[in-house]
C-alpha positions in Angstrom: 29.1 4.6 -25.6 28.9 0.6 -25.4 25.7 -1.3 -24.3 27.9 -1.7 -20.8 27.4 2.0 -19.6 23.3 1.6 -19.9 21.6 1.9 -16.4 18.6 1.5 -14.6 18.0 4.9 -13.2 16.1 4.9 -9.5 14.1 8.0 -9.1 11.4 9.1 -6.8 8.0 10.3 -8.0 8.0 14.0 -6.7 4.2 14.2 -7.6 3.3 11.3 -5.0 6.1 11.6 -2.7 4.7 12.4 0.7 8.2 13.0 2.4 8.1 10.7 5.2 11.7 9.8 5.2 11.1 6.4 5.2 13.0 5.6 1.9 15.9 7.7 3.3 16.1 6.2 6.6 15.9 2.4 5.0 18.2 2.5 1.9 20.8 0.6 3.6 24.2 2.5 1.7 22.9 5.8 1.9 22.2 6.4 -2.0 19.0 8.8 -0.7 18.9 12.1 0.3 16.2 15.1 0.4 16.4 19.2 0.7 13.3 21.4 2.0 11.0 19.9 -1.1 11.9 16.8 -3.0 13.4 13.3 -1.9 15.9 12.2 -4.5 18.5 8.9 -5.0 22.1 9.4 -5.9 22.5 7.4 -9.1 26.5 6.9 -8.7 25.5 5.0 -5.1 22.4 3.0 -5.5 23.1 -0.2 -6.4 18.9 -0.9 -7.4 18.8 -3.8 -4.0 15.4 -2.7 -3.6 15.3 -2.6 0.3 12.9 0.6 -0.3 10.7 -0.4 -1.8 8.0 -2.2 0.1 8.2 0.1 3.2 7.3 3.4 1.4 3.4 4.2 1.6 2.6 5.6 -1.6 4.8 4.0 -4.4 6.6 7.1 -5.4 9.8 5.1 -4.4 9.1 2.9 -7.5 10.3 4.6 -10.4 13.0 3.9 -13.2 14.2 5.2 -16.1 16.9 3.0 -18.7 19.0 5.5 -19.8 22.9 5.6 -20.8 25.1 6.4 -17.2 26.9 9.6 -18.6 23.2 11.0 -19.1 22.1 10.3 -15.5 20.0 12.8 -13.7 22.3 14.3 -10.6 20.8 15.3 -7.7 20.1 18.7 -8.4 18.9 18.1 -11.2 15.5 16.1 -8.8 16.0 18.3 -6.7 14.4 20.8 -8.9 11.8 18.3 -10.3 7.8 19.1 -10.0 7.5 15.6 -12.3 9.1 13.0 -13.3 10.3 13.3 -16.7 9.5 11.5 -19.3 11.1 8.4 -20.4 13.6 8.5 -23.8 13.0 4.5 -25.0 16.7 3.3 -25.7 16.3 0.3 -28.3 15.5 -3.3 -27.3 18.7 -4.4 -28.7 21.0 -2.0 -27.1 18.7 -3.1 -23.7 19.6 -6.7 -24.4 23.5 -6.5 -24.6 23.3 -4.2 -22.0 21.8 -6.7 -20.0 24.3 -9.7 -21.7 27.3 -7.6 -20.9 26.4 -7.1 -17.6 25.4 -10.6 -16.4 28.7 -11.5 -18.1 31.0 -8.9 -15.6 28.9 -10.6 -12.4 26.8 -7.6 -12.2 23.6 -7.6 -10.2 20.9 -6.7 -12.9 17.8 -6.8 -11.6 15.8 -10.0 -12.7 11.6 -10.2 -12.4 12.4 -14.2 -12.4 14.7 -14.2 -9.1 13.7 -16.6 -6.5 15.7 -14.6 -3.6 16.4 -11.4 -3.3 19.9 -9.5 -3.0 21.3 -9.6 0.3 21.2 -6.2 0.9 17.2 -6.3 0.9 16.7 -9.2 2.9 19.0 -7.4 5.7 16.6 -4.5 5.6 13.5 -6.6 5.9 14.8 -8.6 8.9 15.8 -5.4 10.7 12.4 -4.2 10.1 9.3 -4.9 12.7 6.2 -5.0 10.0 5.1 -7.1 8.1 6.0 -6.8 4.4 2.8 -8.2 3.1 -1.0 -8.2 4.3 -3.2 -10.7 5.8 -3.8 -14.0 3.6 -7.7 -13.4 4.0 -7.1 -9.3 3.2 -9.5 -8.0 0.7 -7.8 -6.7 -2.9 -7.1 -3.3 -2.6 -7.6 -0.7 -5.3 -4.1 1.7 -5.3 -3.5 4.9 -7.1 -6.3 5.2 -8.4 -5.8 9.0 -9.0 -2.9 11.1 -8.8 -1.9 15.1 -8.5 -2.2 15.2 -12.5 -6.2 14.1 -12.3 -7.4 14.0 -8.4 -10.6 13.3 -7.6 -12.8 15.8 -6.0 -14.6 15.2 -3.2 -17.4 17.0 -1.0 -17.2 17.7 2.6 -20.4 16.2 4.2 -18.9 16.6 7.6 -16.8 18.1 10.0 -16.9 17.6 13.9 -14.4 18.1 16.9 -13.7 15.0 18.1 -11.5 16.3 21.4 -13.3 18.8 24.1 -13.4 22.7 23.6 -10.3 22.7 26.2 -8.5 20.1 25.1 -4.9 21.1 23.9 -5.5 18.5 20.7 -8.1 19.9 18.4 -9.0 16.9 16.5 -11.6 16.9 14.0 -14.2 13.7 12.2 -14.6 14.8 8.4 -16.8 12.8 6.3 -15.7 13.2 2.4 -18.7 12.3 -0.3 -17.4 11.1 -3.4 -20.5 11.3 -5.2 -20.8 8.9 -8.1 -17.1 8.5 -8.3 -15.0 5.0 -7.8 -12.8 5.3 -5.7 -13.2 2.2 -3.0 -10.9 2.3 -0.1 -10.3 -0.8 2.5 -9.9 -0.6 6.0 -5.7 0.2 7.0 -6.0 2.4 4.2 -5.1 5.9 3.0 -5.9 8.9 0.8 -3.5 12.0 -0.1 -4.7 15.4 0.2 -3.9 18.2 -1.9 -4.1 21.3 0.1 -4.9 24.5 -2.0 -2.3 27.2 -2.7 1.4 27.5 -3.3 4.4 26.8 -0.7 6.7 29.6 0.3 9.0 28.9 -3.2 6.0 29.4 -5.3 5.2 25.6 -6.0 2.2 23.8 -5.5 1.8 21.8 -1.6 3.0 18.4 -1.9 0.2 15.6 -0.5 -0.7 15.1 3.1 -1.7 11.4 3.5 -4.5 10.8 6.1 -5.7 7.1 7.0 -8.9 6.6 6.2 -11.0 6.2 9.3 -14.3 4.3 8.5 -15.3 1.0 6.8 -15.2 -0.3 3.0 -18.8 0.4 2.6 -18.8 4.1 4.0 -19.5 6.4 6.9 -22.4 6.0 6.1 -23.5 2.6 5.3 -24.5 2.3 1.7 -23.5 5.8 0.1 -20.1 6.2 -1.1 -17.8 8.4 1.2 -15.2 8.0 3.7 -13.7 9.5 7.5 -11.0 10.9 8.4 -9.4 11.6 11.7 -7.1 15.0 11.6 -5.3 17.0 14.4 -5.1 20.6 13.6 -1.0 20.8 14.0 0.0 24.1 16.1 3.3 23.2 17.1 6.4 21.3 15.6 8.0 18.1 18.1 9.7 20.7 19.2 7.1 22.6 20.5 7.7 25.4 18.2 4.7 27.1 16.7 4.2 26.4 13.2 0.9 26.3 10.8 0.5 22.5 9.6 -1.3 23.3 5.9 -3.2 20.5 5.1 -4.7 19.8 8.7 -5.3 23.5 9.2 -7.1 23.4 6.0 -9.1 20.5 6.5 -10.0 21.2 9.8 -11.2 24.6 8.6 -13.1 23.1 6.3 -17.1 23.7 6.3 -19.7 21.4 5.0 -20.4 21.8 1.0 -16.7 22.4 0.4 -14.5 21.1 -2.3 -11.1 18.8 -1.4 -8.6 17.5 -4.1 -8.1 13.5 -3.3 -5.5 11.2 -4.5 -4.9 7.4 -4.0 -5.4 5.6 -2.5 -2.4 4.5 -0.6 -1.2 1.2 1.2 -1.6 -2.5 -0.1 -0.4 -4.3 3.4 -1.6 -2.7 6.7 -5.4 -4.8 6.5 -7.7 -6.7 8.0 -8.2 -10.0 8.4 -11.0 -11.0 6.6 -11.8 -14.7 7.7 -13.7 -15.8 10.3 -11.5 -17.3 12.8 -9.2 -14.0 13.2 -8.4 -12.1 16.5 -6.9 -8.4 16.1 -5.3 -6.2 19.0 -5.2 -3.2 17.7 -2.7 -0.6 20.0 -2.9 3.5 19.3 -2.6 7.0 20.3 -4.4 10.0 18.9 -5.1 9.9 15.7 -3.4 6.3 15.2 -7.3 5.7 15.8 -8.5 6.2 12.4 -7.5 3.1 11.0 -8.3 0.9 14.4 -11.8 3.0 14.0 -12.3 1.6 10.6 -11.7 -2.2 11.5 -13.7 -2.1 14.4 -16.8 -0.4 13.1 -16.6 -3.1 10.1 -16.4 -6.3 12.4 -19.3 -4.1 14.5 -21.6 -3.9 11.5 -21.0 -7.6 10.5 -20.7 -9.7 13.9 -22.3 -12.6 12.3 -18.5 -13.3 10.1 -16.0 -12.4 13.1 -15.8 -14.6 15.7 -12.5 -13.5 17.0 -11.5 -11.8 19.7 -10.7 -7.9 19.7 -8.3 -6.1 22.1 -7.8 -2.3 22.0 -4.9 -0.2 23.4 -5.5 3.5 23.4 -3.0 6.1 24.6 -3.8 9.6 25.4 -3.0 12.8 27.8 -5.7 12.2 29.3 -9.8 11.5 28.2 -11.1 15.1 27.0 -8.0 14.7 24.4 -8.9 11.2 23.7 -10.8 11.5 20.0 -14.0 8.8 19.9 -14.0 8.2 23.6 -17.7 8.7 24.0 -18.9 6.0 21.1 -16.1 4.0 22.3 -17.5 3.4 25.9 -20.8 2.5 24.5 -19.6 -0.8 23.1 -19.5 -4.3 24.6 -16.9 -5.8 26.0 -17.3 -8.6 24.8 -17.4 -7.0 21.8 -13.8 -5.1 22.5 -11.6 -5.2 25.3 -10.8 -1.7 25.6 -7.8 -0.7 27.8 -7.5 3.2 27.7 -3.9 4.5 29.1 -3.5 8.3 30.1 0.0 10.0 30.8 -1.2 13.5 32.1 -4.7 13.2 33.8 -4.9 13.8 37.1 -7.6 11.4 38.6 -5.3 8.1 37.4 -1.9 6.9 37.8 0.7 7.9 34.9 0.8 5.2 32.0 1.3 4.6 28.7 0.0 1.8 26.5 2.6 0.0 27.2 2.4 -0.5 30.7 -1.8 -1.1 30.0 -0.7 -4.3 27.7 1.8 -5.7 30.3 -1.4 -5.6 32.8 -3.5 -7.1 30.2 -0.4 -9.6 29.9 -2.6 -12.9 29.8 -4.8 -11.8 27.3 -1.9 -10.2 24.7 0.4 -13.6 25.0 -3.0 -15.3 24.3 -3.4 -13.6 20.8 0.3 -13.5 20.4 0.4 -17.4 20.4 -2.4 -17.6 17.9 -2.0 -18.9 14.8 -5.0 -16.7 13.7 -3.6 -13.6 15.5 -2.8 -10.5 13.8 -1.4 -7.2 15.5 -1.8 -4.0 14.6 0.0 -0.4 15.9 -0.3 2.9 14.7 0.5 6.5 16.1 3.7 8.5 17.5 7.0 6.9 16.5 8.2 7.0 20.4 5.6 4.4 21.5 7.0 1.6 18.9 10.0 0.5 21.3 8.4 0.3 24.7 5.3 -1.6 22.9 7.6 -4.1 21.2 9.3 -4.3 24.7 6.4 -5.5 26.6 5.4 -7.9 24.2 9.2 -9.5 24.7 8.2 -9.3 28.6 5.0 -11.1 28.2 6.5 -13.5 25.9 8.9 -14.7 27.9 6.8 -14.7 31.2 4.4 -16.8 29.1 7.2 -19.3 28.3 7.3 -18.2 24.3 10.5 -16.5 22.7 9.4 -13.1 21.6 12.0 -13.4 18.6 10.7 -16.7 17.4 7.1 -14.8 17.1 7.6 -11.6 15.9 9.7 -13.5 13.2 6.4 -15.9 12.6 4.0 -13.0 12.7 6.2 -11.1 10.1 6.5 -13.7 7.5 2.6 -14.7 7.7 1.6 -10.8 7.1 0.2 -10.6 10.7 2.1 -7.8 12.2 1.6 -4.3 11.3 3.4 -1.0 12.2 2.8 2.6 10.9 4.4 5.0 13.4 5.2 8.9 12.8 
């Protein structure tokens, strides 16, 4: 076998892999594909571009293995994977000519020192709405800290129903203590959970990633532990009952009890961290918890945010709306809160998008600053008609919508997790 047939293996860490089909749905030739368990890349199809890369969560995407091509893993061969498996070294000499013999036959070989990427990724990029980078004043995150081979364990010091007793969402606050543990977490971020138990083939539950809902310095100012917002999941999109495990389980939970965490995830959906920034932040249900996080940390330190803050928060209607209470006992001039409800019968029908075209003077104002940044985060559904009013107001405001999502992209000030 000549140095010619050595490849750079893509495979996807089954371990960390929180099967969100974003990989699948951005690899732009189709080289992934998943069964009822495991998420894995056809190595006669992929062609390494990339273009997956930055958009999946947790980094699972991000694995390779050098290995001679007639000893490549098929797919059901991953499909079968609990792990990775380990890496067989191949000689830095036969890795070389490899390499030489490649470059020579105008192969793309993937090179550390390029200063562009293949086509194929910057297609994928363009066609994508987020950003594919954080804020320049963003804080350094800490990721992967632990994974399903060594999680850490936390305590639950909390749990509370967010929603009403007759609300059809049963949403629930749960404080995690990590004790003396490091495991620092930024706001936009998120942590995987590793419900107990087996699935219905006998393997342990893959993770459940949950954004982490309060601050950098804790619930709890000054003790080290963190929020999260969960919905108890009954029912499938399709309105089918199902039992979701690891929200059942943590909603279930009761204080004093024990929770497997990994993580933490997500290096680009962050706050602004300088002075001059202004955030609209646009939700529904439990698309809070991140939006909670950055507003409670420019509420406990006013004095280095002098921006302004704009909040969009869909909901069926207020008893299903999780924080409402704390939320209406804020300024406004702290945030400008514009609440839209769909199914409550005191108001007029609306969605959050229809609340930012009313609020239309105030969004093209932080669209056209330079010191802007946008973040959105809940149900995949309200991404297109949110993106559509902000073309609206764009162009009533005499600005090209194109030109400034393109701007806010590039300068890491537009951010979209949607689900």
């Amino acid at each position: 076998m000549g140095a010619a047939d050595i490849i750079k293996q893509h495979l996807i860490d089954p371990e960390i892999c929180i099967r969100c089909n974003t990989c699948e749905d951005t690899c732009p030739i189709d080289a992934i594909t998943h069964d009822d368990r495991n998420y894995v890349v056809k190595a006669d199809v992929c062609n390494g571009c990339g273009a997956c890369l930055s958009p999946c969560p947790t980094g699972a995407i991000d694995n390779w293995r050098t290995m001679f091509k007639g000893q490549a893993y098929g797919i059901d061969a991953q499909f079968g994977w609990d792990e990775l498996p380990a890496e067989v070294p191949l000689t830095e000499a036969v890795i070389d000519a490899a390499i030489d013999a490649a470059a020579a036959a105008g192969q793309a070989i993937e090179d550390a020192a390029a200063s562009s990427k293949p086509p194929a990724v910057q297609a994928v990029e363009t066609s994508r709405h987020t950003s594919p980078k954080a804020p320049w004043s963003a804080a350094h995150p800490y990721v992967n800290l632990h994974g399903i081979r060594e999680p850490l364990t936390a305590t639950v010091a909390g749990n509370y129903r967010l929603t009403e007793a007759d609300a059809s969402s049963d949403i629930h606050h749960i404080v995690l203590d990590l004790g003396n543990q490091f495991f620092p977490v930024l706001e936009g971020q998120a942590i995987g959970i590793v419900p107990p138990g087996v699935d219905a083939s006998g393997k342990p539950h893959y993770i459940r990633m949950y954004s982490v809902a309060s601050p950098r310095d804790g619930e709890r100012p000054g003790y080290n532990n963190l929020a999260l917002t969960v919905k108890r999941v009954e029912t499938d999109h399709d309105g089918n009952a199902v039992r979701g495990v690891a929200s059942n389980f943590l909603c279930d939970l009761n204080k004093g009890d024990a929770v497997q965490v990994v993580g933490p995830f997500g290096n680009t959906f962050l706050m602004p961290n300088h002075r001059e920034a202004s955030v609209m932040m646009i939700c529904t249900g439990t698309g809070s918890a991140p939006m909670r996080a950055m507003t409670e940390r420019m509420r406990r330190n006013m004095q280095h945010f002098d921006g302004r803050r704009l909040l969009f928060f869909g909901a069926r209607n207020r008893r299903e709306l999780p924080y409402f209470g704390p939320l209406l006992k804020l300024p406004k001039d702290f945030l400008d809160i514009h609440f839209a409800f769909s199914r409550d019968p005191e108001v007029p029908r609306r969605y959050v998008q229809d609340a930012i075209r009313e609020a239309g003077g105030s969004v093209a104002a932080l669209l056209g600053d330079p010191h802007g940044h946008v973040y959105i985060c809940g149900l995949k559904g309200m991404e297109e008609g949110v993106l559509d009013a902000f073309a609206e107001i764009c162009g009533s405001a005499g600005l090209s919508w194109a030109d400034v999502e393109t701007r806010l992209r590039a300068e890491g000030r537009l951010h979209i997790e949607t689900y």
